[in-house]
N, C-alpha and C positions, 0 to 999 in steps of 0.2 A: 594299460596307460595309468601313470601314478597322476596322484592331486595336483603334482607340480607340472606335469604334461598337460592335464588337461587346463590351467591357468595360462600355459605358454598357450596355448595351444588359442586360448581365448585371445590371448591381445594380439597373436599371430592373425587370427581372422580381421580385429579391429583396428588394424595398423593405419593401412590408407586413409579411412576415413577418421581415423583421430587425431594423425598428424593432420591431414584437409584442415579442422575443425581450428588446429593450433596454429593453423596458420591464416585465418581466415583476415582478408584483404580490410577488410576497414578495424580490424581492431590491430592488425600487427606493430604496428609503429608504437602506439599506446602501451602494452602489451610489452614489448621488448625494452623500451624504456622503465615500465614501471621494475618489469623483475630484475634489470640489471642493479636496479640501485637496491632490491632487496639481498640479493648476494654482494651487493659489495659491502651494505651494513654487515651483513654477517658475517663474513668473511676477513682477514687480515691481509694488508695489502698483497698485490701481487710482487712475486711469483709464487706461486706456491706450486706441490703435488696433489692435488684433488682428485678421489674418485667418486665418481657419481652410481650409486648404486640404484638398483632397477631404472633405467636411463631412459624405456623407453625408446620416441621418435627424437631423442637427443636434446630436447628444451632445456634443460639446465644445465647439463655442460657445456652446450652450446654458448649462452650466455654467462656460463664461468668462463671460460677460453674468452669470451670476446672482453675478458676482462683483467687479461693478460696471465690469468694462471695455465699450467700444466695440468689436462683433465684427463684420465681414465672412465670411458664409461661403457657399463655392464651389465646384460638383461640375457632373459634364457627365452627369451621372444624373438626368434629370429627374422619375422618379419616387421617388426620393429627397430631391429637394428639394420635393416635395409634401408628403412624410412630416413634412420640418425644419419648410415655412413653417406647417404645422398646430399644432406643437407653440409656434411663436415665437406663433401669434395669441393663445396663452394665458397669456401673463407680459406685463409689464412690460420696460422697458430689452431687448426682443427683440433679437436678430440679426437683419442683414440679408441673406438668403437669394437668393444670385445663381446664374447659369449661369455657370459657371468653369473655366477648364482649371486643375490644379494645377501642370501643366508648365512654362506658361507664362500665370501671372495678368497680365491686360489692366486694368492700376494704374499711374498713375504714378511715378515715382520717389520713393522716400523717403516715402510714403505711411503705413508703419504700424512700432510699436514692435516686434510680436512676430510671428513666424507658428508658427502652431502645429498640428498635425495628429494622427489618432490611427487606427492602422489604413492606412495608407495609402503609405510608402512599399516597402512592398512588391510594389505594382503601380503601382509610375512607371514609365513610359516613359521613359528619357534621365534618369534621378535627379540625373545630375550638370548637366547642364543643369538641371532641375530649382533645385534648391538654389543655383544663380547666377543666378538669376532673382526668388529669394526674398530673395536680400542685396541685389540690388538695390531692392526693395522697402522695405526697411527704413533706416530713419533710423539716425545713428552709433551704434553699439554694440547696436545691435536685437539682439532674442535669434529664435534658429528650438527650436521643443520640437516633439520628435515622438514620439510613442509605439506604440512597434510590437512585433515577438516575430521567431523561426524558425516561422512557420508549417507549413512542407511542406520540409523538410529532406529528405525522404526523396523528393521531385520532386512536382511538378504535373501530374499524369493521371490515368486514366481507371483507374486501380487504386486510387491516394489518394485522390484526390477524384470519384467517379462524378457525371456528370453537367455538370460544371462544364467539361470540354474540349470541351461544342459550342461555347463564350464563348471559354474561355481554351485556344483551338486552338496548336497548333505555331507559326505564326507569331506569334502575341501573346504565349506565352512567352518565346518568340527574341528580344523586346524587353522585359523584367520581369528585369534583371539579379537584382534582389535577393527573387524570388519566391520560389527554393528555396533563402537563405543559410543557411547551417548553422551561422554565430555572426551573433550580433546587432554583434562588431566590424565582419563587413562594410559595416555601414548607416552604421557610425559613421563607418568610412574614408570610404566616399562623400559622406560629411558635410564632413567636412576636406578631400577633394579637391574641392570645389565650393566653395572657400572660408572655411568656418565656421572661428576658430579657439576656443578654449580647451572642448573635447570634453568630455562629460560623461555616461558610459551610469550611469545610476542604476536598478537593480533594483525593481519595484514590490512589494514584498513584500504590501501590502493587500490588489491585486488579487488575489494569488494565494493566497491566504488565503480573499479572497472564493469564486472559484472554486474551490476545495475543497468549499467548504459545500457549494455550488448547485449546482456542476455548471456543462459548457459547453458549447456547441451541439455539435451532433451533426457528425461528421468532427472532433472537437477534441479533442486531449490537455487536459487541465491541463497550462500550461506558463508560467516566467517569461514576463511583458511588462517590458521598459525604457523610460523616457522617455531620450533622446537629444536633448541640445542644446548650441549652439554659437552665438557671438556673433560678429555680422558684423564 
């Protein structure tokens, strides 16, 4: 089993209950409002070509499609993409729900206006390749928005996080440069060194707003998330 097996393999196990978690009855409404209006700041009107890389239980395409764009989205989790395709069979203008590496999306060139992701480059393998893979992707002046945090500033083991290092063992950390970054400039550098230019960390003040009310999963501080974007 390679690094990237046993990652799939992790949010394969965590699917149910992390879609549950995203979906949880008294914050939805809140929740759904606040992120649509962050992808529509960041985004340029609809319609566009969107793909959504490591996609997950589908929450961001989800909410780019209900915002009239054209979403692709992509995860090597396939119980995860069970959780998405279920939530897409119930709207309208759905995402299209594929098996994808985020590493390296198997797209032709110049394929879509924006890629966008949320949670996720914090376990890229090879992020800079990563993010030269995604300009490729994109038509002139494409935009990439990613929204992420300092998750585990304080390291990824079996004292932070119990449980989570029979997945995210020694060797799969050894390749997650940006798991334990302890600024969110890290993400951004890597952003700019993979090519993105005119950088953009914008603080989410909603979400965290949000997550004061509610609370956040268990092993989770409250803590700023930023979206991070940059034009090919």
């Amino acid at each position: 089993m390679t690094a990237q097996d046993r990652i799939n393999a992790y949010w394969t196990g965590r699917a149910p209950a992390y879609d549950a978690y995203q979906q949880r009855a008294e914050r939805l409404d809140d929740d759904r409002a606040a992120w649509a209006e962050i992808w529509k700041q960041a985004l340029p009107p609809a319609p566009l070509d969107v793909l959504d890389i490591g996609t997950g239980s589908g929450h961001v395409a989800m909410s780019v499609a209900g915002l009239g764009h054209r979403v692709t989205g992509i995860d090597l989790s396939e119980g995860m993409l069970e959780q998405a395709r279920r939530h897409a069979a119930e709207v309208t203008n759905a995402p299209d729900f594929r098996l994808g590496d985020a590493v390296a999306p198997d797209f032709p060139d110049a394929g879509f206006d924006a890629v966008v992701g949320r949670y996720v480059t914090w376990t890229l393998r090879e992020p800079g390749t990563a993010v030269a893979n995604w300009i490729r992707l994109l038509r002139p002046g494409g935009l990439v928005a990613m929204v992420d945090s300092t998750w585990f500033p304080d390291g990824l083991d079996e004292q932070t996080q119990p449980g989570v290092t029979a997945f995210y063992d020694e060797e799969v950390r050894s390749l997650l440069p940006l798991a334990t970054a302890k600024s969110i400039d890290e993400t951004a550098l890597v952003l700019a060194a993979g090519g993105l230019k005119d950088i953009k960390v914008t603080p989410l003040t909603t979400i965290y707003d949000l997550d004061q009310r509610y609370g956040v999963s268990p092993g989770h501080e409250v803590q700023m998330q930023f979206l991070i974007s940059g034009r090919a």
